[in-house]
C-alpha positions in Angstrom: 0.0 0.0 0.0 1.3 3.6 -0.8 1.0 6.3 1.8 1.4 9.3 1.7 0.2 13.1 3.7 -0.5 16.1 2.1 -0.7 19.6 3.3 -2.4 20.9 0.2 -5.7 22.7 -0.4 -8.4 20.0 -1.1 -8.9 21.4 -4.5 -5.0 19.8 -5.4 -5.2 17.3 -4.0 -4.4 13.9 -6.2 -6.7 11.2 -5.6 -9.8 10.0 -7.4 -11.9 10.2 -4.1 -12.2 12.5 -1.2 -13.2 11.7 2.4 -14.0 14.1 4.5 -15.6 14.6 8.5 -18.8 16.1 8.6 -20.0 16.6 12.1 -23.7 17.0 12.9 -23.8 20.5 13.6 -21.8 21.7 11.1 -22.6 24.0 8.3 -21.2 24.6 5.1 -20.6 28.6 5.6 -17.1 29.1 6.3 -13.6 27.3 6.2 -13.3 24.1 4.1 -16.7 23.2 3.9 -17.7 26.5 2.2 -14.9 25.7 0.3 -16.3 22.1 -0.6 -19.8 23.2 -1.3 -18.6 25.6 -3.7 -16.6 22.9 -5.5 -19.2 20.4 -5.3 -22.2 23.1 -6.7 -23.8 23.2 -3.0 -23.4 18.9 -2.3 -22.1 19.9 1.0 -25.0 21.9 2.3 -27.4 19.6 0.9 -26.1 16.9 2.7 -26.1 19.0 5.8 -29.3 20.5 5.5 -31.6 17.6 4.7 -32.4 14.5 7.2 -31.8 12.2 4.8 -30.4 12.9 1.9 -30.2 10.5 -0.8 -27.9 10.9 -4.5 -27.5 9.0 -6.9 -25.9 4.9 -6.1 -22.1 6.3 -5.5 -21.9 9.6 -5.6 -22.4 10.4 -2.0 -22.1 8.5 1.4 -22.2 9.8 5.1 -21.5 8.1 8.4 -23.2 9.3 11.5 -21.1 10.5 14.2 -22.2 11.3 17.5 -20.2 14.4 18.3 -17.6 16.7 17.2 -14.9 14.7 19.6 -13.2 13.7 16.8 -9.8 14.4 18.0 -10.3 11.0 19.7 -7.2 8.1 17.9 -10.2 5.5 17.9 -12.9 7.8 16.6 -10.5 9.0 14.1 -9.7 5.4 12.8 -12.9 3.9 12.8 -13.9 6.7 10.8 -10.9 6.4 8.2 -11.5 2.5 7.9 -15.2 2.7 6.8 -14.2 5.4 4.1 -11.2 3.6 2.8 -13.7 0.5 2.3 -16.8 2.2 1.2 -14.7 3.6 -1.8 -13.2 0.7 -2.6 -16.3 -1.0 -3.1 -16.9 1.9 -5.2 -13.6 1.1 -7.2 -12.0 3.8 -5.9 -7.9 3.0 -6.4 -6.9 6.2 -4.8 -8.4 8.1 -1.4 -7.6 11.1 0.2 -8.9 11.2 4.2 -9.8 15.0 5.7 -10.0 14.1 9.2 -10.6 18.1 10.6 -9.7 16.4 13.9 -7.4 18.3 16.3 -4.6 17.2 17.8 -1.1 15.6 17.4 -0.8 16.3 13.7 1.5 12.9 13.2 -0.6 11.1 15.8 -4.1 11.9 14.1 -1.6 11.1 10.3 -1.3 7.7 11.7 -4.3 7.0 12.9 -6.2 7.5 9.9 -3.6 5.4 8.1 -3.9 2.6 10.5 -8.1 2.6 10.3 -8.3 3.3 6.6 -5.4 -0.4 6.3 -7.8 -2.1 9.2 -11.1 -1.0 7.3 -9.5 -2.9 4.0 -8.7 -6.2 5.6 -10.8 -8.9 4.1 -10.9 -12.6 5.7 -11.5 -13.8 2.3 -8.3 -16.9 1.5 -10.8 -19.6 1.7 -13.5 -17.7 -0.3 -14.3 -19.1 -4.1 -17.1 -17.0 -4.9 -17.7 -13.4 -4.5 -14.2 -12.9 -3.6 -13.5 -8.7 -3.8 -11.1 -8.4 -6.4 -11.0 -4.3 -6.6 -8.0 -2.6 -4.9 -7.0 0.3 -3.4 -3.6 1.0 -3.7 -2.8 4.6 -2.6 -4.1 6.7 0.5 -3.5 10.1 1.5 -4.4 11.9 4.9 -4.4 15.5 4.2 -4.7 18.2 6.4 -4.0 21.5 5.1 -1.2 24.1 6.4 0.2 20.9 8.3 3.7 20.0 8.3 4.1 17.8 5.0 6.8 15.7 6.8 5.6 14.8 10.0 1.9 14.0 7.9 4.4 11.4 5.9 6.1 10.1 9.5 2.8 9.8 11.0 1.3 8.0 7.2 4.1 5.5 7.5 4.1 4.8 11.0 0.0 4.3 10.6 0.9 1.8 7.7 3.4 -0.6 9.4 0.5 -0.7 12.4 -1.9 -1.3 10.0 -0.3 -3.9 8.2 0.9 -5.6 11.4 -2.7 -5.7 12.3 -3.9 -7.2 9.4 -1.7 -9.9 9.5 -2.4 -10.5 13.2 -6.0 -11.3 12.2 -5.1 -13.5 9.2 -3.7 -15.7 11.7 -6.3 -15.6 14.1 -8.5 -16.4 11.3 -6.8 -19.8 9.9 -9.1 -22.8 10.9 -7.5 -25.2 13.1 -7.0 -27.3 10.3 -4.4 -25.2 8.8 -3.0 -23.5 11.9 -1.8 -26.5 13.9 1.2 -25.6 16.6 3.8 -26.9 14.2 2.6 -24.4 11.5 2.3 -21.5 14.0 5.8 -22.4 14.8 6.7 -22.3 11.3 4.9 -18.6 10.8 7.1 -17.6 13.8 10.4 -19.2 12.2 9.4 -16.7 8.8 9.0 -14.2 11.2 12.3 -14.0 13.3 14.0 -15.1 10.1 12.6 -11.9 8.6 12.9 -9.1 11.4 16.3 -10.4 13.1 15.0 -12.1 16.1 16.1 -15.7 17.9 14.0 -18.1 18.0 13.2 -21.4 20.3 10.6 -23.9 19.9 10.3 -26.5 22.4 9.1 -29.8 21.8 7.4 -32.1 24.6 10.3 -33.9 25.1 11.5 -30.0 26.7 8.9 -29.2 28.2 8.4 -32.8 29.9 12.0 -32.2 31.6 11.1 -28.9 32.1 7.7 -30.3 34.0 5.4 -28.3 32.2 2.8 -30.4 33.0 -0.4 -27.8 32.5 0.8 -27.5 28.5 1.0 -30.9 27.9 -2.1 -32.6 29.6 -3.9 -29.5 27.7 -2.3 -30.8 24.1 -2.8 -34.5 25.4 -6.4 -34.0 23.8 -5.0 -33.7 20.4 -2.9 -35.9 18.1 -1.1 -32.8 17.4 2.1 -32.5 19.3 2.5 -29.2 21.4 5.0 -26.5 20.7 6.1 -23.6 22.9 7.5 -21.0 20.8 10.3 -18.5 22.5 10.7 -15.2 20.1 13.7 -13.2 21.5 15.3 -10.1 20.5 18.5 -8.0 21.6 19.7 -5.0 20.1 23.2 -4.5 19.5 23.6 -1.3 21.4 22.4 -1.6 24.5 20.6 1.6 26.0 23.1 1.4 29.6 19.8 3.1 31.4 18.0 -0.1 31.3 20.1 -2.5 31.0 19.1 -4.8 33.5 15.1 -4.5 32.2 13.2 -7.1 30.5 10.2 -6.7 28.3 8.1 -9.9 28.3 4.6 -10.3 26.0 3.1 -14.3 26.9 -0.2 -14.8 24.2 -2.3 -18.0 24.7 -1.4 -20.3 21.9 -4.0 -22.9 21.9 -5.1 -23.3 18.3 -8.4 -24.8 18.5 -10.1 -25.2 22.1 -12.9 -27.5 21.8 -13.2 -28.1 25.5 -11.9 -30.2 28.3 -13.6 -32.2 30.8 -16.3 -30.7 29.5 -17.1 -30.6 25.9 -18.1 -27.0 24.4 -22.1 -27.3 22.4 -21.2 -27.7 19.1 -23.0 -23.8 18.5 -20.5 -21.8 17.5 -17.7 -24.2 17.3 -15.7 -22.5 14.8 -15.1 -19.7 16.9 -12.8 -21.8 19.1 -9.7 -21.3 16.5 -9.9 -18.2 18.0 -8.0 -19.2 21.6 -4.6 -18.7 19.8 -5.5 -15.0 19.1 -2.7 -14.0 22.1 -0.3 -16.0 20.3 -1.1 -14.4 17.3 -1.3 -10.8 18.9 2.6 -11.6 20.0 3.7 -12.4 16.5 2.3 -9.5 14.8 3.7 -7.2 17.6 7.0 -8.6 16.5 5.7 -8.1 12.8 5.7 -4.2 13.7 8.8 -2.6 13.7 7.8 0.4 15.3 7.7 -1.8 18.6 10.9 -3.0 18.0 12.3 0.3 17.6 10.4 2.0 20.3 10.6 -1.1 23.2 14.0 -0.9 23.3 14.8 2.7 24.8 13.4 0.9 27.6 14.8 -2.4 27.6 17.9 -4.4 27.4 15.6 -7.6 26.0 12.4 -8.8 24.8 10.5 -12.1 24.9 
């Protein structure tokens, strides 16, 4: 995905569609809204003044939000992610984001970034049919008079978390079949392999002399054999500060739960691939690099 921030006037700005945050008392007299309305032959007040204002299929669409507290990272994001996949649906391959939210300038950058990636993701690998083939491939958050480089930082900060998200939930979202503990091992082996990291997967034989005896009577009711999997990484320069410190993240890694003593119903079954969702919250931590960058001012190590 490119990213990008703009500090342009929205009249310059390159991208096929435009997003923008209307809040319900708003009006389209002054500022960028005039500014809009007059582009758009009036659209903007329209869509303010009427209760329910319908256009033609694709030329407009509005999101309700409850107040003008948009400054808020998570209002901010959810807002981004239901634009970015609105207009793709709409075929949009380009989309510029107007948050008018106040704020952090890079911090409100990268969380429309993030959203608008999260609001793309599509659980779809398994699908045959119906399967969205349209793309987006470029975003923009633009906020005009804003420092152009610190919109960028923010942008590419808000796609690594978005990304790293994304493929989070892809692995929450393999079916037990497919996402046995010797394959999550393996995506953790792609994973240190990739970012630098050490890696140590223990096999029962370990953890039986190790007398990790709540693991292995869990994996006991499957013909799967149990892994533990270590992730470790250790800068080379070592911040003096903290040297001593340790950063440890432990995610449940159970890859389908279907009960113990007693058996879950079988309602809802499926869900039950999603007990490994800590594990796979760990790994796409490590799949972030901003973590790995930022965790270790504070740390000599992390688990």
């Amino acid at each position: 995905m490119n990213v990008t921030g703009s500090s342009q006037s929205c009249k310059k700005i390159d991208a096929q569609a435009l997003a923008i945050a209307v809040f319900k008392d708003d009006k389209a007299d002054q500022g960028l809204l005039k500014e809009l309305d007059a582009a758009t032959g009036g659209l903007v007040s329209r869509v303010i003044d009427t209760e329910e204002f319908k256009a033609k299929e694709g030329e407009t669409a509005y999101f309700h939000i409850a107040d003008s507290e948009l400054n808020k990272t998570q209002q901010v994001s959810q807002l981004a992610g239901t634009a970015s996949r609105f207009l793709r649906s709409k075929n949009a391959k380009s989309v510029a984001i107007i948050p008018r939210a106040e704020g952090d300038v890079e911090k409100v950058s990268q969380s429309v970034i993030a959203g608008a990636i999260m609001g793309l993701f599509e659980p779809d690998k398994y699908r045959t049919k119906d399967k969205e083939k349209r793309e987006l491939d470029r975003l923009v958050v633009a906020i005009e008079g804003a420092d152009e480089k610190v919109l960028k930082r923010g942008a590419e900060r808000g796609r690594i978390i978005g990304e790293s998200v994304n493929f989070t939930r892809d692995l929450a979202n393999e079916p037990g079949v497919f996402m046995t503990p010797t394959i999550l091992a393996e995506r953790a082996k792609e994973i240190a392999k990739t970012f630098g990291l050490s890696i140590d997967v223990l096999d029962q034989r370990r953890m039986e002399k190790l007398g990790m005896g709540s693991l292995l009577g869990v994996s006991r009711g499957s013909d799967e054999p149990p892994k533990l999997i270590v992730l470790k990484y250790q800068p080379r320069k070592i911040d003096k500060r903290h040297k001593d410190e340790l950063l440890a993240l432990v995610g449940k890694g159970i890859t389908f739960d279907s009960g113990g003593i007693s058996l879950k119903p079988g309602e809802n079954m499926e869900l039950m691939k999603y007990d490994m969702t800590g594990a796979a919250t760990v790994i796409g931590t490590w799949h972030c690099s901003l973590f790995r960058k930022s965790a270790f001012g504070q740390s000599n190590q992390a688990w």
